[in-house]
C-alpha positions in Angstrom: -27.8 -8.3 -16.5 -24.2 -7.0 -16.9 -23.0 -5.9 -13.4 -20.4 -3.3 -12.9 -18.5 -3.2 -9.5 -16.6 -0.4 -8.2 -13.8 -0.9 -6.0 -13.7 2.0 -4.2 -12.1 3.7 -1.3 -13.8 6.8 0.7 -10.2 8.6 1.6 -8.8 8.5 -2.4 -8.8 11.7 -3.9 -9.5 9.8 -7.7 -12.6 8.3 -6.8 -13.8 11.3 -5.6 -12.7 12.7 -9.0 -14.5 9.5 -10.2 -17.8 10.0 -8.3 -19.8 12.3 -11.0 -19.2 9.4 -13.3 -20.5 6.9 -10.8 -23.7 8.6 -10.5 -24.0 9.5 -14.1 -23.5 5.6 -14.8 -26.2 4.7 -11.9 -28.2 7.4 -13.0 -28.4 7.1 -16.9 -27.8 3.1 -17.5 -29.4 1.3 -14.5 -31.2 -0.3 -17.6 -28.1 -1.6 -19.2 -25.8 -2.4 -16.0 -26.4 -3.6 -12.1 -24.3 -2.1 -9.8 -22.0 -3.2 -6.6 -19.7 -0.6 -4.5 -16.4 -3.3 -3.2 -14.1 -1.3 -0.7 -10.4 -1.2 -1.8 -8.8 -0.5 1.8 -6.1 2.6 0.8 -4.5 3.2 3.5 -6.1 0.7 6.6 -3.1 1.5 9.2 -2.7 5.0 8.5 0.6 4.1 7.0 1.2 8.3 5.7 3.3 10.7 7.9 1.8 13.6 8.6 4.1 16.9 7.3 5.0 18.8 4.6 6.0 16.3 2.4 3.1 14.3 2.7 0.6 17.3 2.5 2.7 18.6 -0.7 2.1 15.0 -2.5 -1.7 15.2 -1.4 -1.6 19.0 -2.5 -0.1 17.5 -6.4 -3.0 15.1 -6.6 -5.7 17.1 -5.5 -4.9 19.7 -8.1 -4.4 16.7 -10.8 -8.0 15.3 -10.0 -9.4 19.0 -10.0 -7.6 19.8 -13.4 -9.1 16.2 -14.9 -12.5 16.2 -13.2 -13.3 19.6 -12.1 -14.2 17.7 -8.3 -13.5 20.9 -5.3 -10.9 19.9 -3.2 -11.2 22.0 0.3 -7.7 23.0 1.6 -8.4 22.8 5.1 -7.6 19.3 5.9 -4.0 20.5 4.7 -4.0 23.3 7.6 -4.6 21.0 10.2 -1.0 20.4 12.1 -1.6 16.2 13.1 -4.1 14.3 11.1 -3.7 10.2 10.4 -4.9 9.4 7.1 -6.3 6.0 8.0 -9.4 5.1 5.7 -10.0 2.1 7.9 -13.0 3.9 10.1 -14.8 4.9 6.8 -14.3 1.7 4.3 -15.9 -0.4 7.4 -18.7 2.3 7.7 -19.9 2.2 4.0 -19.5 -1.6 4.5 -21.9 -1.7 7.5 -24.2 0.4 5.5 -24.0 -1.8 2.4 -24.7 -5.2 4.5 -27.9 -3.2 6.7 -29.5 -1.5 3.9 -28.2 -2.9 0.6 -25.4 -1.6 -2.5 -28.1 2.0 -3.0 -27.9 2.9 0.7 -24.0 2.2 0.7 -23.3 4.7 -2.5 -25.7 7.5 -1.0 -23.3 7.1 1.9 -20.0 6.5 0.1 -20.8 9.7 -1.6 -22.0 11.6 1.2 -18.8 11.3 3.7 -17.0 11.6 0.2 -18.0 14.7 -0.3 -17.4 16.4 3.1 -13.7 14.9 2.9 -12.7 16.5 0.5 -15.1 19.5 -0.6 -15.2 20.7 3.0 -12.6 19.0 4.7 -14.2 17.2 7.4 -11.9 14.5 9.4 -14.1 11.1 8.1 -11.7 8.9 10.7 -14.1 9.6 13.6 -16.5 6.9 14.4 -18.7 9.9 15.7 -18.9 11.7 12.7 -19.5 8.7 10.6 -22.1 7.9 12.2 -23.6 11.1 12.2 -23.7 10.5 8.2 -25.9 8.2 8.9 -29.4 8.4 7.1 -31.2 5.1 8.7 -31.0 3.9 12.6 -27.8 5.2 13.7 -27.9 2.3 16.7 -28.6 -0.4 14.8 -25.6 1.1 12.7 -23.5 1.5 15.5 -23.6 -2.1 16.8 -23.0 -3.4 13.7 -19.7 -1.6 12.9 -18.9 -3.2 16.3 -19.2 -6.6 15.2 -16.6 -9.3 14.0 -19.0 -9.6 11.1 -18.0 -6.0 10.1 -14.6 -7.0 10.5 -14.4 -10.1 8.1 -16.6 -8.6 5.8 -14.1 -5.7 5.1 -11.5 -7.8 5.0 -13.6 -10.1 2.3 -13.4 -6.7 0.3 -10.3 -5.7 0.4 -9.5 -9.9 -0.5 -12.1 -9.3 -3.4 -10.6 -6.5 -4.9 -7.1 -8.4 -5.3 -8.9 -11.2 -6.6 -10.7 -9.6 -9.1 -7.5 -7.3 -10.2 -8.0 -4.3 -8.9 -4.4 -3.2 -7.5 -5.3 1.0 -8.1 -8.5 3.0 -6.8 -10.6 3.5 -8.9 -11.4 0.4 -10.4 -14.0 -1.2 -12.5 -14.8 -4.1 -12.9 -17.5 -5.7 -15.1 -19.1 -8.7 -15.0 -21.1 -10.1 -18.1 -24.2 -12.1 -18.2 -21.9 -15.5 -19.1 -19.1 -14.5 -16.0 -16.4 -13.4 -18.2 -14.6 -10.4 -16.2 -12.9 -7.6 -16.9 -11.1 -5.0 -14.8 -9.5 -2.0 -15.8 -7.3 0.0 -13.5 -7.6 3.7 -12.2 -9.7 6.8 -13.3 -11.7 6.7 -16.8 -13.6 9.0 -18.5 -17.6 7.6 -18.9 -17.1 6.9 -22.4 -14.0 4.5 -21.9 -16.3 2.7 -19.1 -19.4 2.1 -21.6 -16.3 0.9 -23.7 -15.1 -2.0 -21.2 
């Protein structure tokens, strides 16, 4: 079967505005397509300075994605005087979830700590919170985000995303029955995806 990976990131305001396609694509052609969730690694470091600037250039994008998508966008992480926009914490979380309880477990998540970034503007850095997102044994999760396994297999991720040609977030990548691969680059509408 055709298999169409996502390379994804939880922190990146278009694949929140991508997410309604995700799930209409998982929802409507699970007969048609597998699917895989590959974390991108947007900003691992925290690498964005927290000021005005920064939150004017997150403001700009927000109300892009919301003009393209129609996603919410809460403005409340914008009020908050320090915040460090490291995805880090949540791209190794969906990972832990993803390698304890499989690619269906990891989207519920991915989509779950998505949506209270940025609808309601909950800080996903915390390892706390995260956790708290948490459907399945929040222990078992716990120790394995812990783990060098964890570790390497993010960084396999981010590694697999280059490889595969995924240098923007979204991406999509699909994989026919015979291997050949395709990616294409950044935010498209459902009907450009079925197109790929």
């Amino acid at each position: 079967m055709t298999q169409l990976i996502f390379v994804l990131d939880p922190m990146c305001s278009w694949c929140w505005g991508f997410h309604p396609i995700i799930e209409t694509l998982r929802n409507d052609h699970a007969d048609t397509y597998t699917f895989a969730l590959v974390m991108g690694g947007l900003r691992t470091t925290g690498q964005m300075e927290w000021n005005a600037k920064s939150k004017a250039y997150l403001k700009q994008n927000w109300d892009a994605v919301t003009q393209t998508t129609g996603q919410p966008f809460s403005p409340q992480l914008l009020n908050q005087t320090a915040f460090d926009y490291n995805t880090y914490p949540a791209c190794k979380a969906v990972i832990t979830v993803r390698e304890l309880w499989g690619e269906d477990a990891a989207f519920s998540y991915f989509s779950k700590i998505q949506e209270v970034f940025y609808a309601q503007g909950t800080d996903i850095t915390d390892i706390e919170l995260l956790t708290s997102y948490v459907t399945q044994d929040k222990n078992r999760f716990l120790d394995f985000y812990h783990t060098d396994r964890a570790e390497l297999l993010m960084h396999h991720d981010f590694a697999k995303a280059r490889s595969m040609g995924a240098n923007a977030f979204p991406s999509t990548v699909k994989i026919d029955e015979d291997g050949h691969m395709v990616c294409v680059n950044g935010y498209k509408c459902l009907e450009d995806i079925l197109k790929i």
